[in-house]
Structures are given as structure tokens and as C-alpha cells.
VOBA-1610 file (N, C-alpha, C; in pm, whole numbers, padded with zeros to 5 digits, always signed):
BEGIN
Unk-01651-00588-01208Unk-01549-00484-01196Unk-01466-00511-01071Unk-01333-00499-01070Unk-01242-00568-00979Unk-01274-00431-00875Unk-01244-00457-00713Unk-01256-00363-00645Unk-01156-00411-00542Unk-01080-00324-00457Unk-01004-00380-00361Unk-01042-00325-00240Unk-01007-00423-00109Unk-01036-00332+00015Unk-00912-00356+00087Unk-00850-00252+00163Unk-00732-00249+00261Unk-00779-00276+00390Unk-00670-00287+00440Unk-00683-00364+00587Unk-00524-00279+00696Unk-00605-00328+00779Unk-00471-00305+00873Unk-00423-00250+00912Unk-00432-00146+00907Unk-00405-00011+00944Unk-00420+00001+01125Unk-00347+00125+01186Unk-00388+00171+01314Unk-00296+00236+01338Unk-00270+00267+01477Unk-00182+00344+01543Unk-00067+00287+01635Unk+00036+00358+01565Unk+00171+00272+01587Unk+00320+00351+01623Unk+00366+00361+01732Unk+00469+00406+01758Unk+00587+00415+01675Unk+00621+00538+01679Unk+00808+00591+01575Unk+00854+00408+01595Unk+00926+00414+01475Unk+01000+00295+01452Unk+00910+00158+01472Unk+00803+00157+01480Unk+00731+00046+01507Unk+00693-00004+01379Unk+00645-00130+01334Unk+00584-00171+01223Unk+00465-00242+01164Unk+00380-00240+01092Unk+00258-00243+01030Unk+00245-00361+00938Unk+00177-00435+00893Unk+00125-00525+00801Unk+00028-00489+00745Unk+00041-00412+00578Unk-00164-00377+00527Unk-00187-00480+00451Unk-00300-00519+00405Unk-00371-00597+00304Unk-00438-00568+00210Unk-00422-00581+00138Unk-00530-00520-00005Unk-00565-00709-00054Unk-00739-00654-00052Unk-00772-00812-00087Unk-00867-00768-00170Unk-00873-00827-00304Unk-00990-00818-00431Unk-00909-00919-00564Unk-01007-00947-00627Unk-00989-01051-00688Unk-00900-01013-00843Unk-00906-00863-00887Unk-00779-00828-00944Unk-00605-00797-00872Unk-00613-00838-00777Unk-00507-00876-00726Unk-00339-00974-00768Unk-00368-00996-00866Unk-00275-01079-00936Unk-00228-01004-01047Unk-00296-00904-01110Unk-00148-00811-01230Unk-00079-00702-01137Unk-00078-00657-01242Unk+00043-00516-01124Unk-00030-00447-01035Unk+00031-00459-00949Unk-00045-00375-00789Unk+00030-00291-00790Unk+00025-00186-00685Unk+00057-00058-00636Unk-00009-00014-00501Unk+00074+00008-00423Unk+00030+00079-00271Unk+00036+00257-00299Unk-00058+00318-00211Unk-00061+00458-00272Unk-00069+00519-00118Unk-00054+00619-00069Unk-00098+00696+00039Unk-00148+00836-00002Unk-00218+00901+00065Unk-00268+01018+00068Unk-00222+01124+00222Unk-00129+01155+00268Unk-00098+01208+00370Unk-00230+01292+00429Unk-00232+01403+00541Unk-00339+01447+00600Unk-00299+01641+00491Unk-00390+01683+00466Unk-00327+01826+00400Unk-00302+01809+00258Unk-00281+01665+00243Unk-00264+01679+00051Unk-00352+01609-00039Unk-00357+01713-00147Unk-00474+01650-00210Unk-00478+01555-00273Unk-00307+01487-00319Unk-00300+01406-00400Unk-00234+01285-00368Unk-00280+01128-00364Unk-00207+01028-00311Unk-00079+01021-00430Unk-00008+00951-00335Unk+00138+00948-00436Unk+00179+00769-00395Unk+00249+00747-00500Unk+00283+00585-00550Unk+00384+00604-00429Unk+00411+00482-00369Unk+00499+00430-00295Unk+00574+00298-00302Unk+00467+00232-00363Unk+00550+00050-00370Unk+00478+00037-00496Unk+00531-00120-00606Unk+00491-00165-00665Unk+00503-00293-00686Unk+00463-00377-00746Unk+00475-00509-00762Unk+00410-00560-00910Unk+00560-00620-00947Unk+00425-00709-01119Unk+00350-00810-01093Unk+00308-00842-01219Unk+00240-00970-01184Unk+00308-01079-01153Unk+00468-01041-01199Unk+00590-01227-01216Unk+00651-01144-01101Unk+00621-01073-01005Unk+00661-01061-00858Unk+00774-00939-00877Unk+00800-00882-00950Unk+00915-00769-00959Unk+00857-00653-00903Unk+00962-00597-00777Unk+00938-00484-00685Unk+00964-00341-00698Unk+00870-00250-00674Unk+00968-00111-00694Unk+00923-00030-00574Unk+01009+00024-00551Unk+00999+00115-00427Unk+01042+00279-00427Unk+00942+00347-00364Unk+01008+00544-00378Unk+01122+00530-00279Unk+01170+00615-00314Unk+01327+00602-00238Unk+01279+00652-00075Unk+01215+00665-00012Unk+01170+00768+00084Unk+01073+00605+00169Unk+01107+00546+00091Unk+01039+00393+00162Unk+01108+00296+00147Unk+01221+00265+00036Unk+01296+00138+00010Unk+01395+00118+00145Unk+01397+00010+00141Unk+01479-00058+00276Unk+01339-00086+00372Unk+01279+00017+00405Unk+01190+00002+00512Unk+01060-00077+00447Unk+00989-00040+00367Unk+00856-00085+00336Unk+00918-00280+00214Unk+00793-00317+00218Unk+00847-00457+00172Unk+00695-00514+00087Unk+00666-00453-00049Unk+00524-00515-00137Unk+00546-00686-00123Unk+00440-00745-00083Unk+00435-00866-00132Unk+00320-00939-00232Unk+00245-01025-00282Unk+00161-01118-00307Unk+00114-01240-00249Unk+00059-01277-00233Unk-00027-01427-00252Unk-00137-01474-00302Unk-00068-01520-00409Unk-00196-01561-00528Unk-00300-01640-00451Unk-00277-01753-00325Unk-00358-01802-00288Unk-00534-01744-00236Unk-00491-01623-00194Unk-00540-01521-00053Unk-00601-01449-00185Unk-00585-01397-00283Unk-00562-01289-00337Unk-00519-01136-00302Unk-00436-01155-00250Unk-00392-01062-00144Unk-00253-01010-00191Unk-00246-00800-00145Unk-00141-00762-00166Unk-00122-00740-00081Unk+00020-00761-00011Unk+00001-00671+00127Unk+00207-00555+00139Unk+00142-00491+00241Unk+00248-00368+00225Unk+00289-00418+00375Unk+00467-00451+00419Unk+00525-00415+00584Unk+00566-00345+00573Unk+00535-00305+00645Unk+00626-00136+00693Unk+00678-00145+00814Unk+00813-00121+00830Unk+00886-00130+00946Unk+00913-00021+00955Unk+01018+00008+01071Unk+01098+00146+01099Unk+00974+00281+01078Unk+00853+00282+01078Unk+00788+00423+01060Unk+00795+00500+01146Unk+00749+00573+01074Unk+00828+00740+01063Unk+00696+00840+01090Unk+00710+00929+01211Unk+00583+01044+01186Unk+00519+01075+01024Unk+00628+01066+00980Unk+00616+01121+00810Unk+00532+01016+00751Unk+00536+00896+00791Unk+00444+00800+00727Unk+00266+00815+00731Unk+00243+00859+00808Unk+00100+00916+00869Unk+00034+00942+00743Unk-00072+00848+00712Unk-00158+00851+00581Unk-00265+00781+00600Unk-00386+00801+00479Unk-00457+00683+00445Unk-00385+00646+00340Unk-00347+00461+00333Unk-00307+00392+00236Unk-00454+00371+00181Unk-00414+00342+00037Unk-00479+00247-00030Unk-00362+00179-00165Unk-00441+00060-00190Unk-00403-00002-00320Unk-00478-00019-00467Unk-00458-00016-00544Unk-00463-00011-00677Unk-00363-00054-00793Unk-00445-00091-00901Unk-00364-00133-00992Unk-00215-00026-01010Unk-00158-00096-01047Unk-00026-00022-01068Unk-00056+00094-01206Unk+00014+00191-01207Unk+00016+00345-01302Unk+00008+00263-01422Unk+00125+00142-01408Unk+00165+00073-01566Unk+00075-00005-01628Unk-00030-00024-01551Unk-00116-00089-01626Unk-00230-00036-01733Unk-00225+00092-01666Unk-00316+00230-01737Unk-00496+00198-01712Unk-00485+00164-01572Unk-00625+00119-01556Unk-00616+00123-01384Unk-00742+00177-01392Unk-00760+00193-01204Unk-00870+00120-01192Unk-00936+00090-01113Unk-01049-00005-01024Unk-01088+00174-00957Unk-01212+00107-00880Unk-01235+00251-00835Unk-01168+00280-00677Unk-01158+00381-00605Unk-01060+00385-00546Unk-01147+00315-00387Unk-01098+00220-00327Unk-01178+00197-00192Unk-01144+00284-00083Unk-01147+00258+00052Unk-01191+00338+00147Unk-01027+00406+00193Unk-00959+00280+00192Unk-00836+00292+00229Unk-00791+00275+00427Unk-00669+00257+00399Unk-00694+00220+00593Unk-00561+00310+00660Unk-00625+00354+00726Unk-00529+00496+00817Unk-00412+00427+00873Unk-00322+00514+00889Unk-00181+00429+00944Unk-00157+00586+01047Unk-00152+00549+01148Unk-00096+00670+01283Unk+00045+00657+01317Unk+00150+00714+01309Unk+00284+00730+01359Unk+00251+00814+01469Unk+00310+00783+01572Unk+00274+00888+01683Unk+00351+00842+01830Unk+00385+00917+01924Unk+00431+00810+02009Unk+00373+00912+02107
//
């Protein structure tokens, strides 16, 4: 059963920027980055990526955030530039909505906006 673990996360000054990792060996069909803010119960989609590399982004992140791959690594990873107090979450990753299949959800890795 494919499982992913995130990475990278910490605490990072307004406008400063982040590198996460999602590494598991279903890593190569459609991914998806997700956050869970502090107060809400429900994580919400933020980035996506196919398997032939096509990007999607919530409007509330495009320009700033940047999904990538490397099939080598098996690795997804999320930059995030320019953040924002508002960014303040645990990320995690998971298969993308479109695939109609989740892995189970891992730990996920905290991201601090704060200055």
C-alpha cells in the first residue's frame, strides 16, 4: 500500500520561502499538496500535478507556490515563496481528488509564517 511522508516544513518569516517533500513510492500518478490550517477541520487542495507533469493551482497560491516531480527521488515537492501569515498549516500530500483514491493520510509537516 503506497504511503507518503512530508518533509520540510518549519518556521519562516512573512515573505520568506519553503521547499516540502513528499517522498513514497506512489509518487509518480497524480499528486496533490493539501493543508489543514490551525481551527479547521478540513484540509483543502492547494496544488496539483499529473502524472505527464500538468500543474494546477488554487488561486490563493498560483504565482507563489510551484508543484514539482522527480521520478528519480520519487519525490513531490511543493516551493512556496512570498508566504503569507495565512499560509500557517500542516501540509500534507496525497494522491490527487482525480484519481479517486487516497493512500492513508501521513503525519504531515507544519509550515510557521510568523515574523
Amino acid at each position: 500500500q503506497a504511503q507518503f511522508v512530508e518533509s520540510g516544513g518549519g518556521l519562516v518569516r512573512p515573505e520568506g520561502s519553503l521547499r516540502l517533500s513528499c517522498a513514497g513510492s506512489g509518487t509518480s500518478r497524480s499528486m496533490a499538496w493539501y493543508r489543514q490550517a490551525p481551527g479547521k477541520q478540513q484540509r483543502e487542495l492547494i496544488a496539483t500535478i499529473t502524472s505527464d507533469g500538468k500543474t494546477n493551482y488554487r488561486p490563493f497560491v498560483e504565482g507563489r507556490f510551484i508543484i514539482s516531480r522527480d521520478r528519480t527521488k520519487n519525490t513531490v515537492y511543493l516551493q512556496m515563496n512570498s508566504l503569507k501569515a495565512e499560509d500557517t498549516a500542516v501540509y500534507y500530500c496525497n494522491a490527487a481528488p482525480t484519481t479517486g483514491w487516497s493512500a492513508p493520510w501521513g503525519q504531515g509537516t507544519q509550515v510557521t509564517v510568523s515574523s
